[in-house]
C-alpha positions as protocol buffer text, in pm:
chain_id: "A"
residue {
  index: 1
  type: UNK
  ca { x: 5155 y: 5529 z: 7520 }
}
residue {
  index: 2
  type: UNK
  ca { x: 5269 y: 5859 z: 7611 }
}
residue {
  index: 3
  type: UNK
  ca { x: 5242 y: 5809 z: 7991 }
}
residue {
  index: 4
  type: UNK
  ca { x: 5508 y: 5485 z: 7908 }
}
residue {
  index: 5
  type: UNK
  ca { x: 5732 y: 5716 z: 7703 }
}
residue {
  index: 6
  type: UNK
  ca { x: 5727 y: 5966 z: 7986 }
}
residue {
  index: 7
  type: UNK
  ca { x: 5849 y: 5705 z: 8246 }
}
residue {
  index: 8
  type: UNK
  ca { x: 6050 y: 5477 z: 8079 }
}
residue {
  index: 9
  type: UNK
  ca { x: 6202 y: 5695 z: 7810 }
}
residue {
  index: 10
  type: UNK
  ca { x: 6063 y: 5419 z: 7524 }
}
residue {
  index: 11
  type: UNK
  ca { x: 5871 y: 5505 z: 7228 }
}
residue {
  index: 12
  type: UNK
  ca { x: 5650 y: 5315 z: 6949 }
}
residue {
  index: 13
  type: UNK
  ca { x: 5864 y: 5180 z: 6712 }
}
residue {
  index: 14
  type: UNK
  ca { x: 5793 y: 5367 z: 6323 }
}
residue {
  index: 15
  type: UNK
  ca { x: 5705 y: 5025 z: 6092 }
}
residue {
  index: 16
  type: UNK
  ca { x: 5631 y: 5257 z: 5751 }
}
residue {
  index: 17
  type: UNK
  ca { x: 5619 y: 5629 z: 5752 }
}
residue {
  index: 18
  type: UNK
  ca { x: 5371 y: 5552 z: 5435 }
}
residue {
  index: 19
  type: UNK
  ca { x: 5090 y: 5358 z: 5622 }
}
residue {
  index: 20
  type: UNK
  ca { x: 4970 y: 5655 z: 5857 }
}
residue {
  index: 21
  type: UNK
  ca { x: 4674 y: 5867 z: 5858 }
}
residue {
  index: 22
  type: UNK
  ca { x: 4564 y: 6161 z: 5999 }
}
residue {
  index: 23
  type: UNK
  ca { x: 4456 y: 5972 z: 6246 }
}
residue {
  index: 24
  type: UNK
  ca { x: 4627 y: 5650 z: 6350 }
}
residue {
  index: 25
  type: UNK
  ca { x: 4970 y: 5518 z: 6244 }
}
residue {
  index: 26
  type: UNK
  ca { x: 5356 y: 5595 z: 6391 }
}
residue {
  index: 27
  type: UNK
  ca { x: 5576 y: 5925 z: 6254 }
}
residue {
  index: 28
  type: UNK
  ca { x: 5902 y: 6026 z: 6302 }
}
residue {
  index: 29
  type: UNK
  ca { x: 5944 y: 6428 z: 6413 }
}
residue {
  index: 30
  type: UNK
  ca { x: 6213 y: 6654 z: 6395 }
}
residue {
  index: 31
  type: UNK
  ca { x: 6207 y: 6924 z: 6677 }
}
residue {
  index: 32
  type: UNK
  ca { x: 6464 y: 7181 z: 6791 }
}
residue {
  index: 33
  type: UNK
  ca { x: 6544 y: 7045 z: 7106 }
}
residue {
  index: 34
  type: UNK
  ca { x: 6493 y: 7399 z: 7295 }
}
residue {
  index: 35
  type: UNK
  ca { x: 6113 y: 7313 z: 7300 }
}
residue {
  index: 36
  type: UNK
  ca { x: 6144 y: 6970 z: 7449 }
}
residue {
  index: 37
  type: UNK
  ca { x: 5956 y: 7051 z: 7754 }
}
residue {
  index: 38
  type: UNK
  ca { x: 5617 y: 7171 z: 7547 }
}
residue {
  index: 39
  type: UNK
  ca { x: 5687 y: 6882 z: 7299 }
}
residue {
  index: 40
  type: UNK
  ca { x: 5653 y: 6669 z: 7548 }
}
residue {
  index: 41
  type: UNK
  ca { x: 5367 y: 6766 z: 7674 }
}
residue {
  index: 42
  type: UNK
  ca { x: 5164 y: 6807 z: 7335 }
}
residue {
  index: 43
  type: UNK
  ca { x: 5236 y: 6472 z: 7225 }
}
residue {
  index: 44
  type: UNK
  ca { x: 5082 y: 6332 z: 7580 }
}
residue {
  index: 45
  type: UNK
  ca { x: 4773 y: 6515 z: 7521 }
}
residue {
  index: 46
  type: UNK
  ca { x: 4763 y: 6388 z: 7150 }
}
residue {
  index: 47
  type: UNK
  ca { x: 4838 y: 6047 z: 7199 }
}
residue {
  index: 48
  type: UNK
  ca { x: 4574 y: 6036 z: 7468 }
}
residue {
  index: 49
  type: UNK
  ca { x: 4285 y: 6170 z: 7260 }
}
residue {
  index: 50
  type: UNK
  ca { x: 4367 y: 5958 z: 6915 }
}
residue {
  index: 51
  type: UNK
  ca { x: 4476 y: 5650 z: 7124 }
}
residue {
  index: 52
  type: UNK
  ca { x: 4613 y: 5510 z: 6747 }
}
residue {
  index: 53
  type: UNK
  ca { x: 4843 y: 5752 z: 6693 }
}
residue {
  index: 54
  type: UNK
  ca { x: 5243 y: 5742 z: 6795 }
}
residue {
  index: 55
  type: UNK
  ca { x: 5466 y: 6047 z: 6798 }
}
residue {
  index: 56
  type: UNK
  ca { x: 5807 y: 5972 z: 6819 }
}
residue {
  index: 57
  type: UNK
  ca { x: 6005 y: 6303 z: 6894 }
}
residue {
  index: 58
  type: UNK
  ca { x: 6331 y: 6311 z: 6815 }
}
residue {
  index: 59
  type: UNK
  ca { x: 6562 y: 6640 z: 6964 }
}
residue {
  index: 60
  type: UNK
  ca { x: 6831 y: 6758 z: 6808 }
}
residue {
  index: 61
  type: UNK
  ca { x: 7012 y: 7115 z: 6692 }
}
residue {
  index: 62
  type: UNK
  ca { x: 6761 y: 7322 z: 6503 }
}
residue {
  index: 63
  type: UNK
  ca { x: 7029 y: 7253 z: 6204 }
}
residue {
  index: 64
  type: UNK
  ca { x: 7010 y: 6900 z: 6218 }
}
residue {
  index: 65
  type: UNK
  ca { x: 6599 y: 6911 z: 6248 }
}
residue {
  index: 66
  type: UNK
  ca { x: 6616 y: 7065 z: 5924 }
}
residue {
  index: 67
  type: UNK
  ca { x: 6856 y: 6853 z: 5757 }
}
residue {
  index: 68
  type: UNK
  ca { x: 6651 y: 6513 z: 5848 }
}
residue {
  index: 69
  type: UNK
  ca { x: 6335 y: 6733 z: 5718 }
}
residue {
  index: 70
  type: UNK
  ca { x: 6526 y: 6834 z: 5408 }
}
residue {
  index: 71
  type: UNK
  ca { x: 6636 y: 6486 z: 5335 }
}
residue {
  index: 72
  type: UNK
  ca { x: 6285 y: 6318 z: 5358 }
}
residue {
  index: 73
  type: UNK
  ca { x: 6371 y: 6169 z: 5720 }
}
residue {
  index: 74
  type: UNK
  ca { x: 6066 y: 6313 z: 5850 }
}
residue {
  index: 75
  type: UNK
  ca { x: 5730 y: 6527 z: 5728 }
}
residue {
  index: 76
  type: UNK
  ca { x: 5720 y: 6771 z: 6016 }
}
residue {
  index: 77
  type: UNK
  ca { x: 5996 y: 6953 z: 6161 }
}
residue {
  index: 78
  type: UNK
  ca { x: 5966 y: 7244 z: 6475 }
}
residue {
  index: 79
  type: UNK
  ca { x: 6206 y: 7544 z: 6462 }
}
residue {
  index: 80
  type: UNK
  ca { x: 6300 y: 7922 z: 6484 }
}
residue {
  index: 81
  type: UNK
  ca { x: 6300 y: 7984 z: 6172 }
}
residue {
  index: 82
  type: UNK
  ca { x: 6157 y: 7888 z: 5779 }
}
residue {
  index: 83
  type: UNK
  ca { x: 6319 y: 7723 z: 5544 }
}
residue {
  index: 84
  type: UNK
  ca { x: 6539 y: 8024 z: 5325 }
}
residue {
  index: 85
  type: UNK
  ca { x: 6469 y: 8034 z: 4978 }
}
residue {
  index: 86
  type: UNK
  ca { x: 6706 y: 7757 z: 4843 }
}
residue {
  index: 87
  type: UNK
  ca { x: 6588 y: 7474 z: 5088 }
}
residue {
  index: 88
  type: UNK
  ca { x: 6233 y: 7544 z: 4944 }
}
residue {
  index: 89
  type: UNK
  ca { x: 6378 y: 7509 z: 4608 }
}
residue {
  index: 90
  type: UNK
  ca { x: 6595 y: 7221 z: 4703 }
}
residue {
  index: 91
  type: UNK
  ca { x: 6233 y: 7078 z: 4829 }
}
residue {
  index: 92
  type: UNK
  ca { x: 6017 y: 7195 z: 4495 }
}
residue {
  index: 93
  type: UNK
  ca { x: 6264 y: 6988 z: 4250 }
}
residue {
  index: 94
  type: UNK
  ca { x: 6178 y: 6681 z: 4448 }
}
residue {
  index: 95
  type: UNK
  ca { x: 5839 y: 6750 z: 4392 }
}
residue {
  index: 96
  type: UNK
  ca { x: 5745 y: 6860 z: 4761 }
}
residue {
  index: 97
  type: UNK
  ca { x: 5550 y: 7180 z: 4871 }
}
residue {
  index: 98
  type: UNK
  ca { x: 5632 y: 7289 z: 5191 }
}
residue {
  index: 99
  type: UNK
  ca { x: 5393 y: 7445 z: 5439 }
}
residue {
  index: 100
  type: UNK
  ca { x: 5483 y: 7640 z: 5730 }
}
residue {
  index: 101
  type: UNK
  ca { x: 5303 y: 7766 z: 6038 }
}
residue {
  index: 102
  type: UNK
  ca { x: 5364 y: 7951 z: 6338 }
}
residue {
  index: 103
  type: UNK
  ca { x: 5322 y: 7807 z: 6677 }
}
residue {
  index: 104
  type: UNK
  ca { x: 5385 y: 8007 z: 6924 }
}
residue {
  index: 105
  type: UNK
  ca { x: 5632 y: 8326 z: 7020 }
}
residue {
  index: 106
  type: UNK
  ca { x: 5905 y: 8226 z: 7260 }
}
residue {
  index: 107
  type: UNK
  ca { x: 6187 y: 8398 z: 7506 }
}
residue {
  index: 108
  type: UNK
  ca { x: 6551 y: 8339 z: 7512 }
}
residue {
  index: 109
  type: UNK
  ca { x: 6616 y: 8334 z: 7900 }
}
residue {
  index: 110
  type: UNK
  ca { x: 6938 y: 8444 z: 8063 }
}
residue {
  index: 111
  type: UNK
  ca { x: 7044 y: 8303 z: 8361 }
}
residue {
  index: 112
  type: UNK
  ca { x: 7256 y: 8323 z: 8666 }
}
residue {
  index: 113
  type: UNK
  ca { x: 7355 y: 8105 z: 8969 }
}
residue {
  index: 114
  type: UNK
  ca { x: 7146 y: 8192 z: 9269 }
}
residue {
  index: 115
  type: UNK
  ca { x: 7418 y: 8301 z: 9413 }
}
residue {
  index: 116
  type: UNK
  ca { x: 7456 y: 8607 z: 9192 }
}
residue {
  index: 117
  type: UNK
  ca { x: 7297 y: 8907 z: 9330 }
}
residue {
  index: 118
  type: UNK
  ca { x: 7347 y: 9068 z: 8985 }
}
residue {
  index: 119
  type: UNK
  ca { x: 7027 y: 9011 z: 8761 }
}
residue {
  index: 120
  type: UNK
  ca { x: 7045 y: 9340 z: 8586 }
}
residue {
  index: 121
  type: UNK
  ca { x: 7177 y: 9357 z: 8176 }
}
residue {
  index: 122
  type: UNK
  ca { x: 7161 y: 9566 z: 7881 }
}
residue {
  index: 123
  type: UNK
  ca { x: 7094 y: 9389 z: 7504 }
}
residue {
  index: 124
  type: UNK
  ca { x: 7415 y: 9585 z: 7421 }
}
residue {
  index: 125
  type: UNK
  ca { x: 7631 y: 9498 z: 7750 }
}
residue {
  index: 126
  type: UNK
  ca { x: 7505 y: 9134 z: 7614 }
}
residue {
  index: 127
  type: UNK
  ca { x: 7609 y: 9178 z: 7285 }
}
residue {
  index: 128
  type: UNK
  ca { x: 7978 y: 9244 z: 7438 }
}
residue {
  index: 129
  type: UNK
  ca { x: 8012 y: 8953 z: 7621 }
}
residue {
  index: 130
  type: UNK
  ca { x: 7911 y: 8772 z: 7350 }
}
residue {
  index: 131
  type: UNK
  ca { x: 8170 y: 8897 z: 7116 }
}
residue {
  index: 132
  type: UNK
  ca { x: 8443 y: 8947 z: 7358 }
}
residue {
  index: 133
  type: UNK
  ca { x: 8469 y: 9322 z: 7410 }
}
residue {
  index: 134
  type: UNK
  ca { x: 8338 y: 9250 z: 7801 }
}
residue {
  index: 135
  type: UNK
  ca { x: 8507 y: 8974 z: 7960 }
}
residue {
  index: 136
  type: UNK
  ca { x: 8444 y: 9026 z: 8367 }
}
residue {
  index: 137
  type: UNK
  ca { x: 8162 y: 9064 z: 8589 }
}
residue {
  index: 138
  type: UNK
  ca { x: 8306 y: 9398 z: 8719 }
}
residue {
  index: 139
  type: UNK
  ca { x: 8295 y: 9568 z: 8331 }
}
residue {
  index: 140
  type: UNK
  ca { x: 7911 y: 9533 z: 8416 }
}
residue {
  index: 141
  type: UNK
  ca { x: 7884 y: 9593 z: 8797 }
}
residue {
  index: 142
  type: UNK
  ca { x: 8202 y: 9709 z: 8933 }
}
residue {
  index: 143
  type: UNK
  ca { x: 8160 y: 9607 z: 9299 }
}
residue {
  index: 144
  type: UNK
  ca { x: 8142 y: 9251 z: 9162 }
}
residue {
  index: 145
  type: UNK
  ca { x: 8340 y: 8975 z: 9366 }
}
residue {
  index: 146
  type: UNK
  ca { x: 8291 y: 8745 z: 9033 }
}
residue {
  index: 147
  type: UNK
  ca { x: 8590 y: 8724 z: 8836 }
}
residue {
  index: 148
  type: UNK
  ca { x: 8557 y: 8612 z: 8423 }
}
residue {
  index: 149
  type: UNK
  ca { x: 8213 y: 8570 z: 8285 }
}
residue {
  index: 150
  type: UNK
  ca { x: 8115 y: 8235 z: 8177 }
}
residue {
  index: 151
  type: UNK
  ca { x: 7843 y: 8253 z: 7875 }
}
residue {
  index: 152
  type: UNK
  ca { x: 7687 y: 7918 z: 7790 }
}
residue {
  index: 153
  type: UNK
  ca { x: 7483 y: 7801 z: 7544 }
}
residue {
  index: 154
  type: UNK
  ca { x: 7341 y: 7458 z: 7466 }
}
residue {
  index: 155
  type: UNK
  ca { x: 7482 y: 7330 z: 7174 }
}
residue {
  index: 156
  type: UNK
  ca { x: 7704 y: 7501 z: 6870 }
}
residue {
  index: 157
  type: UNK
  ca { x: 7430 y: 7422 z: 6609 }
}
residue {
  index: 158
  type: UNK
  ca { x: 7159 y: 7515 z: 6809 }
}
residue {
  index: 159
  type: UNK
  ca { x: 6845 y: 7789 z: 6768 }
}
residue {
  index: 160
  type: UNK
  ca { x: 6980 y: 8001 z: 7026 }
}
residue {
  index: 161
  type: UNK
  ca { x: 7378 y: 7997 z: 6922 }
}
residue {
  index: 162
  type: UNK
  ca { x: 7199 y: 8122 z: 6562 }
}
residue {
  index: 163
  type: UNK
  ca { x: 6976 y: 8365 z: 6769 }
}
residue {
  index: 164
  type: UNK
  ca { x: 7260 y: 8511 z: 6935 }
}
residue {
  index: 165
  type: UNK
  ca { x: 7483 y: 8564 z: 6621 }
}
residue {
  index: 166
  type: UNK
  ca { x: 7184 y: 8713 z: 6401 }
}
residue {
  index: 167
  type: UNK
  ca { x: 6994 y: 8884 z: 6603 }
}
residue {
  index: 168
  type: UNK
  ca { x: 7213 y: 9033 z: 6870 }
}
residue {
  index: 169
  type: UNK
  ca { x: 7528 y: 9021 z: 6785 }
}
residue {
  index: 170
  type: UNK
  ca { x: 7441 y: 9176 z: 6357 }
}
residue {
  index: 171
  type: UNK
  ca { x: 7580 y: 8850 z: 6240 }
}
residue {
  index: 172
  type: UNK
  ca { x: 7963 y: 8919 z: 6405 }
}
residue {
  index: 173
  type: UNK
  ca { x: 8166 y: 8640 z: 6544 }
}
residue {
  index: 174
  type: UNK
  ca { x: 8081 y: 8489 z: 6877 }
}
residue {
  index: 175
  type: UNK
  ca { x: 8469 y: 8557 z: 7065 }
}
residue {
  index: 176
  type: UNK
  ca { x: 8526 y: 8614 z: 7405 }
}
residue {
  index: 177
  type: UNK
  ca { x: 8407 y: 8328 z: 7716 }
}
residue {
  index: 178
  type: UNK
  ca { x: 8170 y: 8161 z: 7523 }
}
residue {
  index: 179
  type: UNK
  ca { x: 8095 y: 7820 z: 7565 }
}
residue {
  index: 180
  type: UNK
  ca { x: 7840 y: 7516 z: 7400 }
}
residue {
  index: 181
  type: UNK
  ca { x: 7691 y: 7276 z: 7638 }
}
residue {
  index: 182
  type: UNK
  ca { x: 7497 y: 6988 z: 7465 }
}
residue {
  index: 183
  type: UNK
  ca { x: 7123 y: 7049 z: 7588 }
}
residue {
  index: 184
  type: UNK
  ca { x: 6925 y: 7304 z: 7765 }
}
residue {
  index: 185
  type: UNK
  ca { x: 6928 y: 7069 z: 8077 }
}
residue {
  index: 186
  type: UNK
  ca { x: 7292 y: 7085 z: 8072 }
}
residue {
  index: 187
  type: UNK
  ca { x: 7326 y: 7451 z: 8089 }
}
residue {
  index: 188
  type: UNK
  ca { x: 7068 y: 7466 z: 8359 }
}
residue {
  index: 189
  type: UNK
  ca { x: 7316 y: 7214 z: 8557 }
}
residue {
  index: 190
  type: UNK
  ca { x: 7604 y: 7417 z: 8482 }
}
residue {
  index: 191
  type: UNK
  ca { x: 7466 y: 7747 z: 8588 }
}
residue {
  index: 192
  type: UNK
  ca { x: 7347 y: 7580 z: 8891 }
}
residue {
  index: 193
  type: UNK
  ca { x: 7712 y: 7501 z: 9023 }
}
residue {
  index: 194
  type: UNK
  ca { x: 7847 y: 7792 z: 8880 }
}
residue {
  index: 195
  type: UNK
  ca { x: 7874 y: 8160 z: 9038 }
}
residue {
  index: 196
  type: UNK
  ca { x: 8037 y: 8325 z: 8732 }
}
residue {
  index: 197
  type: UNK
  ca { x: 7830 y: 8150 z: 8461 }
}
residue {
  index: 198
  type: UNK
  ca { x: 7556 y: 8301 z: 8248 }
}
residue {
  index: 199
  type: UNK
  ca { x: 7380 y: 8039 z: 8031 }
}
residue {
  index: 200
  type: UNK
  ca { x: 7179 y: 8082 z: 7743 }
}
residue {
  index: 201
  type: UNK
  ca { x: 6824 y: 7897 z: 7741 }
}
residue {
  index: 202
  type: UNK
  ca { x: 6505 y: 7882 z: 7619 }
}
residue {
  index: 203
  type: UNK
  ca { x: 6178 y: 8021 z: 7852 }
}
residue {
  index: 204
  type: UNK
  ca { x: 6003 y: 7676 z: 7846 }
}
residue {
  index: 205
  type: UNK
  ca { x: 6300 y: 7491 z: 8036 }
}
residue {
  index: 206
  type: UNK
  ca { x: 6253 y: 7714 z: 8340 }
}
residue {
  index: 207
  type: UNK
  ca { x: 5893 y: 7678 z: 8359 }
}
residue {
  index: 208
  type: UNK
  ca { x: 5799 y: 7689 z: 8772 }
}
residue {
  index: 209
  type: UNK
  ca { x: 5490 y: 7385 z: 8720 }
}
residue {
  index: 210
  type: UNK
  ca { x: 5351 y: 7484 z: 9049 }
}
residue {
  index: 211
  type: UNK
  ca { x: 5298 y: 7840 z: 8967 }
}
residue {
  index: 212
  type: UNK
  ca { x: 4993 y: 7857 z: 8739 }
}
residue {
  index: 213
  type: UNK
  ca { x: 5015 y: 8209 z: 8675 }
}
residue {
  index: 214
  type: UNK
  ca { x: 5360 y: 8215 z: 8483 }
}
residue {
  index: 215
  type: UNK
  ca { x: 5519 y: 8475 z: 8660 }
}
residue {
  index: 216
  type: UNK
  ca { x: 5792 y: 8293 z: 8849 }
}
residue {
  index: 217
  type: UNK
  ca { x: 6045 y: 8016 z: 8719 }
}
residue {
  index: 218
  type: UNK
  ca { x: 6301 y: 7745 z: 8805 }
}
residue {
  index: 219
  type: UNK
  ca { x: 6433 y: 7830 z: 9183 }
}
residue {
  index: 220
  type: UNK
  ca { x: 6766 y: 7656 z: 9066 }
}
residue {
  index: 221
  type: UNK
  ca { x: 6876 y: 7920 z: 8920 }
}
residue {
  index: 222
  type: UNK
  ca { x: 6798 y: 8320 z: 8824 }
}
residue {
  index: 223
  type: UNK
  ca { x: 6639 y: 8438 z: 8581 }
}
residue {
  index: 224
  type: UNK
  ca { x: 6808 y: 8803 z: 8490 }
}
residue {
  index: 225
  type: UNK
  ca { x: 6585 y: 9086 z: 8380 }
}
residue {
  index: 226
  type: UNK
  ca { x: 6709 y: 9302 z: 8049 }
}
residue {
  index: 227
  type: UNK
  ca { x: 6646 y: 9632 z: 7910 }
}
residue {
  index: 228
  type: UNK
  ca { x: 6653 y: 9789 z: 7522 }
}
residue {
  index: 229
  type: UNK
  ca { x: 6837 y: 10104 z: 7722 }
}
residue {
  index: 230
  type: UNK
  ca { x: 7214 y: 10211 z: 7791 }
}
residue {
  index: 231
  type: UNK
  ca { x: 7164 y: 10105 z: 8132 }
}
residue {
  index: 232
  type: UNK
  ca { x: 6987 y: 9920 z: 8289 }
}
residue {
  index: 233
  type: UNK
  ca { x: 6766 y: 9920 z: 8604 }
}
residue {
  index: 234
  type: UNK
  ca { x: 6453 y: 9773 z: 8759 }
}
residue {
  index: 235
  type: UNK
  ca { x: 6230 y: 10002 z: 8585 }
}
residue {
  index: 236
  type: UNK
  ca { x: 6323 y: 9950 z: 8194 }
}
residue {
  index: 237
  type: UNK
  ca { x: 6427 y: 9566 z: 8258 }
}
residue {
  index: 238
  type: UNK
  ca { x: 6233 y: 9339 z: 8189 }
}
residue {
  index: 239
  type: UNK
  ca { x: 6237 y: 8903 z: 8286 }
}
residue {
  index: 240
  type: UNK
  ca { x: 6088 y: 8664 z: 7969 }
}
residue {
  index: 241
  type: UNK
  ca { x: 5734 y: 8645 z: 8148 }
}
residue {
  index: 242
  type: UNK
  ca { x: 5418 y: 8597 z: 7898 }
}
residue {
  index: 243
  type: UNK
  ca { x: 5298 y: 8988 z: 7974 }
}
residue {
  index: 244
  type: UNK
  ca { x: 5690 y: 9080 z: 7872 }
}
residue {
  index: 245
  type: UNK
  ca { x: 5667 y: 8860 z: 7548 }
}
residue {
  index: 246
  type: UNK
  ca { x: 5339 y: 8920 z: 7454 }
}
residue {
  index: 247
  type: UNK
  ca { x: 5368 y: 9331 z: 7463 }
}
residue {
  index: 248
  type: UNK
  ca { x: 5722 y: 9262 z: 7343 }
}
residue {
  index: 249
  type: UNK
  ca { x: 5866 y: 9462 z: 7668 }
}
residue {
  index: 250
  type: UNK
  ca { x: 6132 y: 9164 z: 7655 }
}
residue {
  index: 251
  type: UNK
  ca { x: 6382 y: 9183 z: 7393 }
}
residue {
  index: 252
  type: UNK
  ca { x: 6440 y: 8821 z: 7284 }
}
residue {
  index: 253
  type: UNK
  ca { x: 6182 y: 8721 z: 7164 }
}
residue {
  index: 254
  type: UNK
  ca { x: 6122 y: 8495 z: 6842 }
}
residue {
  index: 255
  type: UNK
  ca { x: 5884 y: 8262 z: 6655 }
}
residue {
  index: 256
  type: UNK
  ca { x: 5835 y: 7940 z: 6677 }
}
residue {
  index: 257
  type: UNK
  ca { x: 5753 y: 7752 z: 6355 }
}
residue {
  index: 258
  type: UNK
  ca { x: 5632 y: 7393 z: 6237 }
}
residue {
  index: 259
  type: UNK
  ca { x: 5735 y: 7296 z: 5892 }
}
residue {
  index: 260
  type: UNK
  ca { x: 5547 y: 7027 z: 5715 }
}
residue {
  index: 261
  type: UNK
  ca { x: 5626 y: 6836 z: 5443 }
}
residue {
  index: 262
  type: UNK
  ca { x: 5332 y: 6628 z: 5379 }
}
residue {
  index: 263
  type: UNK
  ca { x: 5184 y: 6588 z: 5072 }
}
residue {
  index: 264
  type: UNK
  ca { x: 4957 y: 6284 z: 5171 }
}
residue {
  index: 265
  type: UNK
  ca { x: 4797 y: 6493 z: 5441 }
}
residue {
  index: 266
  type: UNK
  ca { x: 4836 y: 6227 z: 5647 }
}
residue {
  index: 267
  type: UNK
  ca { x: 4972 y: 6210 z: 6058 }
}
residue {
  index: 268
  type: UNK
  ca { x: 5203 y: 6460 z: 6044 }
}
residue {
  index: 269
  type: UNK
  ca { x: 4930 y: 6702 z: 5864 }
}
residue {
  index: 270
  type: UNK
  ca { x: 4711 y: 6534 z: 6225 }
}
residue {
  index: 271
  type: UNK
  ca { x: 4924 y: 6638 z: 6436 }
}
residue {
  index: 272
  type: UNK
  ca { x: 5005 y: 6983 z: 6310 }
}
residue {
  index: 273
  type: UNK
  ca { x: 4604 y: 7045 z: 6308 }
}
residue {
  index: 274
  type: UNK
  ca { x: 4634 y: 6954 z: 6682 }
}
residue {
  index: 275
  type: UNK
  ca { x: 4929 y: 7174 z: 6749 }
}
residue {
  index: 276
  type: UNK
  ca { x: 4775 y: 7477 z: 6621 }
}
residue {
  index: 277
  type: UNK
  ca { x: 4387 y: 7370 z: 6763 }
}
residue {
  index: 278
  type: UNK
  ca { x: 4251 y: 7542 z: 7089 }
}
residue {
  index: 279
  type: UNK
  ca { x: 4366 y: 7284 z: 7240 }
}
residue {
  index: 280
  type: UNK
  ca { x: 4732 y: 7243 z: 7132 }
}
residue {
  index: 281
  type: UNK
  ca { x: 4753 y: 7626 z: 7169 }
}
residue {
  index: 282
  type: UNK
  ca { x: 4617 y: 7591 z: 7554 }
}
residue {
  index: 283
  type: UNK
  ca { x: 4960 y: 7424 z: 7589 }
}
residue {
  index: 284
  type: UNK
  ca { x: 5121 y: 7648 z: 7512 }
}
residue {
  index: 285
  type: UNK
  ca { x: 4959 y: 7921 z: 7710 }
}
residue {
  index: 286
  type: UNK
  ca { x: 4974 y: 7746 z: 7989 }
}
residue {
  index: 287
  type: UNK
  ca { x: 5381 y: 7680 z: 7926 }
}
residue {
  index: 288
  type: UNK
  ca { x: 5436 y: 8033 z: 7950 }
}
residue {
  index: 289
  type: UNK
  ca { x: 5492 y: 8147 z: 7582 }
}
residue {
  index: 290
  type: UNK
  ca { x: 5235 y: 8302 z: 7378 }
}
residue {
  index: 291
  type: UNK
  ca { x: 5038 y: 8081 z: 7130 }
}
residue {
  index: 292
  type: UNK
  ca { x: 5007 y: 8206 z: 6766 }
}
residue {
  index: 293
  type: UNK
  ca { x: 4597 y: 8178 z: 6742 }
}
residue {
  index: 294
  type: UNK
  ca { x: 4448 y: 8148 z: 7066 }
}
residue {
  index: 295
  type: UNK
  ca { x: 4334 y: 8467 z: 7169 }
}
residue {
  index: 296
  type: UNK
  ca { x: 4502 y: 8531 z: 7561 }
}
residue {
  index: 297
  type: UNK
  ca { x: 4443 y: 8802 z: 7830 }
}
residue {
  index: 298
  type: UNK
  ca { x: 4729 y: 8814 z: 8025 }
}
residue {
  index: 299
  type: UNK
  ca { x: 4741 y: 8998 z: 8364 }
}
residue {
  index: 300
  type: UNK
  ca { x: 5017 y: 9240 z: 8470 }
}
residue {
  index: 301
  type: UNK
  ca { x: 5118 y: 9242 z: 8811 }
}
residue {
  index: 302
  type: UNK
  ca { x: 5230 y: 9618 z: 8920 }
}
residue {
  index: 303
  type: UNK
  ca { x: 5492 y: 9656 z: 9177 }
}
residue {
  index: 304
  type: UNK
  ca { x: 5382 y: 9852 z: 9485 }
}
């Protein structure tokens, strides 16, 4: 089933969301559409050990994903954040009891065209593009031949537009060169053709699947390295490898959550077991991100 939806882009068909068990049946999910790439991979392992069971992802803005959970279009929704304290009320007066569990911790990756010798950034030069006060590539390294910084993100409603505005930017306006995409892949493409672009993307998308130690990424493209400091330099930066998110070395960082909404304890309750198993959290090890219980040694590799 989930070699067929891999190849073919199809996917079981949900009948009745009420005729599922933990077990066996069809379910509609909601998932930010960030973690696609993990997702994906999850629901291949899961279909394969309960052969009865069909997941049928469905990605979308971490806004919408909550929406279609709030709404009682699906039981299990993946995101960056928890519900706030009035969509858990809006949820308790239709007689629902929300659960929520972490997953995993994940990196917001900033890249450049390969191209770009300049892989070097601040958390505060960052937080001036993205509000406007830096516009050019020579504001940040004056013997730059790049003219006006590109910044792109996925999608308007997305986890990382939300990320960017909250946690970098203390909730200001995002002003300046800043433009939305409509998925991860898409900003991948676009920083791939262009010089002056920096997009905005989550870790798992650059994942390098022949490198089993997770310490390179996508050769498309560039992964830049950034420091907490005033400036920056190769010995306070730091690139969104696991060592860098698990000692928190790499400044964006955040959780990843699943949301559940299922007060028959039926597939979505299944599949939420697996997700957070040894073996669902293997996964995500082995993605690159750090999983929320499985214990992990992770080696650093010293420069000479």
């Amino acid at each position: 089933m989930a070699l067929a939806a891999a190849i073919f882009g199809c996917r079981p068909k949900v009948k009745d969301k009420f005729t599922d068990t933990l077990n066996s049946g069809v379910i509609p999910i909601a998932v930010d559409e960030t973690f696609e790439p993990i997702i994906e991979q999850e629901i291949g392992v899961f279909e394969s050990i309960y052969q009865k069971t069909g997941i049928v992802p469905q990605y979308m803005s971490e806004l919408d994903a909550i929406q279609l959970l709030l709404h009682d279009s699906v039981r299990l929704a993946i995101t960056t954040r928890p519900l706030s304290d009035n969509e858990v009320e809006f949820l308790k007066q239709k007689k629902f009891q929300p659960r929520l569990y972490k997953l995993a911790t994940d990196g917001i990756a900033l890249i450049v065209n390969r191209n770009n010798p300049d892989t070097l950034i601040t958390v505060g030069q960052l937080r001036q593009i993205l509000t406007g006060e830096i516009l050019n590539w020579t504001e940040i390294y004056p013997t730059s031949k790049l003219g006006k910084i590109s910044l792109v993100f996925d999608n308007k409603n997305s986890s990382t537009v939300r990320y960017a505005i909250d946690s970098v930017c203390a909730k200001q306006e995002l002003s300046g060169n800043v433009y939305a995409q409509q998925t991860n892949r898409e900003v991948l493409e676009y920083v791939a053709k262009n010089k002056n672009a920096i997009g905005v993307i989550g870790v798992s998308w650059l994942n390098n699947k022949i490198d089993t130690t997770n310490l390179t990424f996508n050769e498309t493209v560039r992964v830049m390295a950034v420091s907490n400091e005033l400036k920056a330099t190769k010995y306070n930066s730091y690139q969104p490898v696991q060592y860098y998110l698990l000692s928190k070395d790499y400044p964006l960082i955040r959780s990843i959550y699943i949301i559940l909404n299922d007060p028959r304890s039926s597939l979505p309750s299944g599949f939420t077991n697996f997700l957070t198993s040894d073996r669902g959290q293997r996964i995500i090890l082995k993605a690159g991100l750090v999983p929320a219980t499985q214990p992990i040694r992770v080696v650093q590799i010293k420069e000479e």
